[in-house]
MDAnalysis code that builds the backbone (N, CA, C; Angstrom):
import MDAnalysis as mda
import numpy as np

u = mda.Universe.empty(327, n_residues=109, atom_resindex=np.repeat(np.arange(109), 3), trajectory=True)
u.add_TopologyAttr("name", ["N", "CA", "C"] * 109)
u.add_TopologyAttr("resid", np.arange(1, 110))
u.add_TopologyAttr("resname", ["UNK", "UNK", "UNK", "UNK", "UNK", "UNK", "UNK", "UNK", "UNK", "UNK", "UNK", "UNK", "UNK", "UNK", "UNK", "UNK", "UNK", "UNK", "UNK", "UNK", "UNK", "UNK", "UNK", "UNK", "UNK", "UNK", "UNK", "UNK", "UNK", "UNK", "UNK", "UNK", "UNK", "UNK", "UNK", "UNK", "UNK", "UNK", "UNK", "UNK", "UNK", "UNK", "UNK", "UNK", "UNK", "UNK", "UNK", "UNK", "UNK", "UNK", "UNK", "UNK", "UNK", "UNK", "UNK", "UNK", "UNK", "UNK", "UNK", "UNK", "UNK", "UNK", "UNK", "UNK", "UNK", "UNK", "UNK", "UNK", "UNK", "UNK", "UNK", "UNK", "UNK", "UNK", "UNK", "UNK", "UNK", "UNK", "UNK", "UNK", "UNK", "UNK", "UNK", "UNK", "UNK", "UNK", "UNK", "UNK", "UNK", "UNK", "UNK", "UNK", "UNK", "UNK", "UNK", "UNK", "UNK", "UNK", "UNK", "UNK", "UNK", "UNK", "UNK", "UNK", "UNK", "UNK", "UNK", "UNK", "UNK"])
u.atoms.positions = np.array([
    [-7.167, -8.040, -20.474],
    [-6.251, -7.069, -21.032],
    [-6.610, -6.739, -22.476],
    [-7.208, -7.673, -23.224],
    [-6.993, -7.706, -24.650],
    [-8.508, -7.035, -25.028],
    [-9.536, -7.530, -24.106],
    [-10.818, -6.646, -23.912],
    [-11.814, -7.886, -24.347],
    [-11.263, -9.416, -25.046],
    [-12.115, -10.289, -25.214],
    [-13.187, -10.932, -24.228],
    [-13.853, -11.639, -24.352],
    [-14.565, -12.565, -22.944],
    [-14.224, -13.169, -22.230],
    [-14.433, -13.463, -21.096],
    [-13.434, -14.236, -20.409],
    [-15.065, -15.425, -19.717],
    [-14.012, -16.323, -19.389],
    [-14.992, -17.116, -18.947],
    [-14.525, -18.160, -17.682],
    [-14.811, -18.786, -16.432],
    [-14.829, -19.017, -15.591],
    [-13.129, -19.905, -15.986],
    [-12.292, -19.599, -14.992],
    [-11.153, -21.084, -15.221],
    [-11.326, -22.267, -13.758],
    [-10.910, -21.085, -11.886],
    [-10.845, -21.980, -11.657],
    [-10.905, -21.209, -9.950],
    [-11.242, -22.079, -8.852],
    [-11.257, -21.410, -7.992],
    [-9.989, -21.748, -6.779],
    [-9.335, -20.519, -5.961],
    [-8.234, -21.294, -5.457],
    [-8.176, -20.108, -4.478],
    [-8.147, -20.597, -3.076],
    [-8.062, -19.624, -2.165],
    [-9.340, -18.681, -1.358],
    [-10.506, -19.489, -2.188],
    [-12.210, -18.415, -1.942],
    [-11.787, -17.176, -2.834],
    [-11.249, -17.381, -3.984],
    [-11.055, -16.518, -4.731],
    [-11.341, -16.712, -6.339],
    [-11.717, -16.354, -7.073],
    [-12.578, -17.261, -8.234],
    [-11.696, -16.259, -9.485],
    [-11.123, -17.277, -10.574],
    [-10.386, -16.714, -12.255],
    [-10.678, -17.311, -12.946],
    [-10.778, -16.244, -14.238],
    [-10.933, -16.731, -15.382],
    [-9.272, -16.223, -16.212],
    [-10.598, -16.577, -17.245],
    [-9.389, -16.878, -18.653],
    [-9.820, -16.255, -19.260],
    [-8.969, -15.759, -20.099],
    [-9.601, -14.428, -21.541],
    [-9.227, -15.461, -22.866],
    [-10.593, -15.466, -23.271],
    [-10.828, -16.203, -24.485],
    [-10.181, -15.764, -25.761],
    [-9.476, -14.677, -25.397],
    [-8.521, -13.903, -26.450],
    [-7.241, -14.435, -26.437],
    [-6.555, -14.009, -25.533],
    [-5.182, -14.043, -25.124],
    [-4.822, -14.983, -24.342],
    [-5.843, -15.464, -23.339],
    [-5.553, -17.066, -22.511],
    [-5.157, -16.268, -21.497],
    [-5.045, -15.043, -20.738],
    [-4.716, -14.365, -19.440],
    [-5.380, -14.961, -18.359],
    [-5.262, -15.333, -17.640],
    [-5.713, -16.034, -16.205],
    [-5.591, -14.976, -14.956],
    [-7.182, -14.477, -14.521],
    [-6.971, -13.115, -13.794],
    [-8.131, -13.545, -12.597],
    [-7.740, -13.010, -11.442],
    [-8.343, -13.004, -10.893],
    [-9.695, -11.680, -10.930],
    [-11.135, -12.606, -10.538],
    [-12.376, -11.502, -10.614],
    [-13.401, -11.904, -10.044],
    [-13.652, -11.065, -9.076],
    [-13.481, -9.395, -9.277],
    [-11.721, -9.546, -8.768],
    [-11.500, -8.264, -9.073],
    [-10.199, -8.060, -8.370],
    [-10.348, -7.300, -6.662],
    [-9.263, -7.748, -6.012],
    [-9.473, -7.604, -4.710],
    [-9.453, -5.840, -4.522],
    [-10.523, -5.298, -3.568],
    [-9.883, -3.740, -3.288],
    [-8.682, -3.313, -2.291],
    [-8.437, -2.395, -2.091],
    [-7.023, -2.088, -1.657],
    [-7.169, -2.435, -0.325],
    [-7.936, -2.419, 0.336],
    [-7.832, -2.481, 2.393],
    [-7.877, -4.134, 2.110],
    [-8.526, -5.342, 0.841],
    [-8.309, -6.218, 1.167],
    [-6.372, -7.023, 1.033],
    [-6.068, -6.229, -0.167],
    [-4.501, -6.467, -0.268],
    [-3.794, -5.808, 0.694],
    [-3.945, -5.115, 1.374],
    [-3.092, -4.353, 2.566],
    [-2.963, -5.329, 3.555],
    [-4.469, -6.104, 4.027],
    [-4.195, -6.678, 5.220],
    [-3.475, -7.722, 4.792],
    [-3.813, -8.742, 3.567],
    [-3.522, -9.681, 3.253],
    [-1.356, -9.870, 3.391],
    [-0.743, -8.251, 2.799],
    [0.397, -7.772, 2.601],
    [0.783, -7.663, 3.975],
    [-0.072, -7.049, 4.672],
    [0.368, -7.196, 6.475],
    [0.543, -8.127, 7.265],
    [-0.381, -9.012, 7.068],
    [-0.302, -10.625, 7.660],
    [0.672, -11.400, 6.811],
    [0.930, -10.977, 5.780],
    [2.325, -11.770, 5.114],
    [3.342, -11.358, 5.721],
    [3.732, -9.997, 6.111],
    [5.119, -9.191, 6.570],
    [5.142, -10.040, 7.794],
    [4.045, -10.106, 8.410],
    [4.463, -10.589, 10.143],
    [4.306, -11.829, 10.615],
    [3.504, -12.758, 9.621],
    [3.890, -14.039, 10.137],
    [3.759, -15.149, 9.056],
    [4.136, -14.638, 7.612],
    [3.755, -15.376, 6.286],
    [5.521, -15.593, 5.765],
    [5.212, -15.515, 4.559],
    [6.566, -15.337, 3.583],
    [7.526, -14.692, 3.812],
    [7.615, -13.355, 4.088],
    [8.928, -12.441, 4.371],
    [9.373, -13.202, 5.480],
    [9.016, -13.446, 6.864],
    [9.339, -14.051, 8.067],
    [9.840, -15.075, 7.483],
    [9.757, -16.272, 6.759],
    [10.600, -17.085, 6.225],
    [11.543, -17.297, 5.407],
    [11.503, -16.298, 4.602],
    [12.249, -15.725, 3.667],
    [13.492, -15.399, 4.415],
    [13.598, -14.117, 5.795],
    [14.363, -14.050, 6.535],
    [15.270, -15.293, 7.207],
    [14.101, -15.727, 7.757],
    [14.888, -17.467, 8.819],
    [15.306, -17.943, 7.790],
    [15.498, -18.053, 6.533],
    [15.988, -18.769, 5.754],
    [16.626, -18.434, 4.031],
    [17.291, -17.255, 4.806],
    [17.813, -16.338, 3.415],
    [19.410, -17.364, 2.547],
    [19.955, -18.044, 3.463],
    [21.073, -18.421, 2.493],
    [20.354, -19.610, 1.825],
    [19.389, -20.451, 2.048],
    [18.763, -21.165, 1.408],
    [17.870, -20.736, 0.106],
    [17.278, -19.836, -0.158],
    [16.481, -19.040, -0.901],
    [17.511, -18.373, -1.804],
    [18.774, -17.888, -1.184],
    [19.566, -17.499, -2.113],
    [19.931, -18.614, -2.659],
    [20.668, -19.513, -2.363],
    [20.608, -21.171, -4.138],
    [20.105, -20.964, -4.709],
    [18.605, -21.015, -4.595],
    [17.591, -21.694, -5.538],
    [17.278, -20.540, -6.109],
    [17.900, -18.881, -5.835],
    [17.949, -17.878, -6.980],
    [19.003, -18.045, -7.898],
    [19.943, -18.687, -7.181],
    [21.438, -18.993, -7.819],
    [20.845, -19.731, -8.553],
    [20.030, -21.265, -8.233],
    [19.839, -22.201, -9.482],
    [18.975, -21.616, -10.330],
    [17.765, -21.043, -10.104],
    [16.508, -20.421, -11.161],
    [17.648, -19.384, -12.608],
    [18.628, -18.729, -12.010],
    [19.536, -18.327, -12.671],
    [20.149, -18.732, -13.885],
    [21.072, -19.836, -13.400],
    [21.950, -20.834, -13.643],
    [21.258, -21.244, -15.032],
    [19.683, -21.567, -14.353],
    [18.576, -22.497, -15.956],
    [18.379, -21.413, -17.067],
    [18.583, -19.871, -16.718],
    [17.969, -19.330, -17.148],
    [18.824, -18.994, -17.907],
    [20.384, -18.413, -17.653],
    [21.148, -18.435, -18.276],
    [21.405, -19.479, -19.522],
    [20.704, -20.178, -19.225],
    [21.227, -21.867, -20.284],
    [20.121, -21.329, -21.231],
    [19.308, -20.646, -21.448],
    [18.553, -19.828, -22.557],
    [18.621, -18.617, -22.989],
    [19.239, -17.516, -22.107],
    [19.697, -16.369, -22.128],
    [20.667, -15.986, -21.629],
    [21.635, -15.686, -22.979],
    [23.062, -14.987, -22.307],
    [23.154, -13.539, -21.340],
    [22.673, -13.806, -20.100],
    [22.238, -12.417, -18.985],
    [23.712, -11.715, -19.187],
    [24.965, -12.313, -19.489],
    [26.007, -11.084, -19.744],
    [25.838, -10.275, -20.675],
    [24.675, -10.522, -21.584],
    [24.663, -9.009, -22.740],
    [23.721, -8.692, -22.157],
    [23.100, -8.314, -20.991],
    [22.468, -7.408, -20.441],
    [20.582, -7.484, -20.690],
    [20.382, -8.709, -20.799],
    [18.652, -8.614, -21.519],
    [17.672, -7.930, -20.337],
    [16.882, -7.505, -20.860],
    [16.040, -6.752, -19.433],
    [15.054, -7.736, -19.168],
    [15.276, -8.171, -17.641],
    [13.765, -9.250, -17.042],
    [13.025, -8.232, -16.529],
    [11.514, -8.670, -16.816],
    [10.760, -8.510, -15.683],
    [10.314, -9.100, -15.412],
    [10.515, -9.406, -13.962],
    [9.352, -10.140, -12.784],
    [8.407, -9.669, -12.117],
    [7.046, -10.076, -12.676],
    [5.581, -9.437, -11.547],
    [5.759, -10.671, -10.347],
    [5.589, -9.703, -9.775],
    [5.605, -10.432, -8.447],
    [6.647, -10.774, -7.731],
    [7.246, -9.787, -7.765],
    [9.120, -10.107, -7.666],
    [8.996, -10.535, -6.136],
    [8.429, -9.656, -5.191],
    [8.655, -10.663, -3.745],
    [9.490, -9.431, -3.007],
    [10.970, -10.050, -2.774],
    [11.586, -8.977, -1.785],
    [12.882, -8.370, -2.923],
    [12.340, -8.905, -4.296],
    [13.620, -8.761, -5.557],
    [14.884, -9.144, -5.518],
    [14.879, -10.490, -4.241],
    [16.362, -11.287, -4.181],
    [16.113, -11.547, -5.723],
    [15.809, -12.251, -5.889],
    [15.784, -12.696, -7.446],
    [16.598, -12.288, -8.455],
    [16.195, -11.013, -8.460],
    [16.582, -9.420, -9.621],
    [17.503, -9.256, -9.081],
    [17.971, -9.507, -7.651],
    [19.196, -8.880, -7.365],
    [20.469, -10.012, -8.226],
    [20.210, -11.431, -7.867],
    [20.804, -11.837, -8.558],
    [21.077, -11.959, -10.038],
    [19.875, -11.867, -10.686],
    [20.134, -11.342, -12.193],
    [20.831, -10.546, -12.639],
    [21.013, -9.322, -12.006],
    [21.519, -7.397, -11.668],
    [23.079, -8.197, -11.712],
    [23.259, -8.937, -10.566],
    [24.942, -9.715, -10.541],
    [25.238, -10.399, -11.722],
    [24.726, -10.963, -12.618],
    [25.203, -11.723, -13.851],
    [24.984, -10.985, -14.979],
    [24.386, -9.209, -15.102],
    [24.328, -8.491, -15.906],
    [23.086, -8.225, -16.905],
    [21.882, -8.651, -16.305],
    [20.626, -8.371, -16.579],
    [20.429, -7.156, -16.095],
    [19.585, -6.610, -17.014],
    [18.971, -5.526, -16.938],
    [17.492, -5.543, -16.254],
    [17.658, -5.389, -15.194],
    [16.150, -6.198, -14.142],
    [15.209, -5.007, -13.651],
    [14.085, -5.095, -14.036],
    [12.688, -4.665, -12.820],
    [11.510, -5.815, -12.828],
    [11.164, -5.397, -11.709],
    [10.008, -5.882, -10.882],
    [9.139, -5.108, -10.309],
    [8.230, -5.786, -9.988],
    [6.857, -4.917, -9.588],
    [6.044, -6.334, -8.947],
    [5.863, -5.916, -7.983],
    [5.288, -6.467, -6.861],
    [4.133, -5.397, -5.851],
    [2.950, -6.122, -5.559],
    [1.598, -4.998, -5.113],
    [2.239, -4.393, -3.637],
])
């Protein structure tokens, strides 16, 4: 991002990141092209994360309730602070923030 060097960090998935010797950003590279995130996003919808996410939505909702709860204990979300989450997911998350008076977006590929 910052435009410094980056240099090898770490490999996870057959997928290889570095680190920017500037800013400390941890990125994946090369970056994937679009038909490879599509399928990857397709095989998640139908038998990955969302599918569990579903079978197990009042559970997932707590632990937005608790991620909350901590977060609040550093930020008063009733005066409205704006989060953003990359990688928000299905934005249960944000939705619950949105309920305690955060000012929420997300962005997810």
């Amino acid at each position: 991002m910052c435009g410094r060097p980056s240099a090898a960090a770490f490999r996870k998935g057959g997928w290889a990141y570095r680190r920017c010797a500037g800013c400390g950003l941890v990125f994946q590279h090369p970056l994937p092209d679009a038909e490879t995130i599509r399928v990857h996003y397709q095989q998640k919808y139908v038998s990955g994360n969302y599918q569990l996410l579903a079978q197990f939505a009042a559970q997932y909702r707590r632990i937005y309730e608790d991620y909350a709860d901590r977060l609040a204990e550093l930020v008063d979300l009733r005066a409205g602070p704006r989060v953003l989450d990359v990688g928000c997911f299905t934005g249960d998350f944000l939705q619950v923030l949105r309920q305690r008076g955060a000012d929420v977006y997300g962005v997810e590929l």
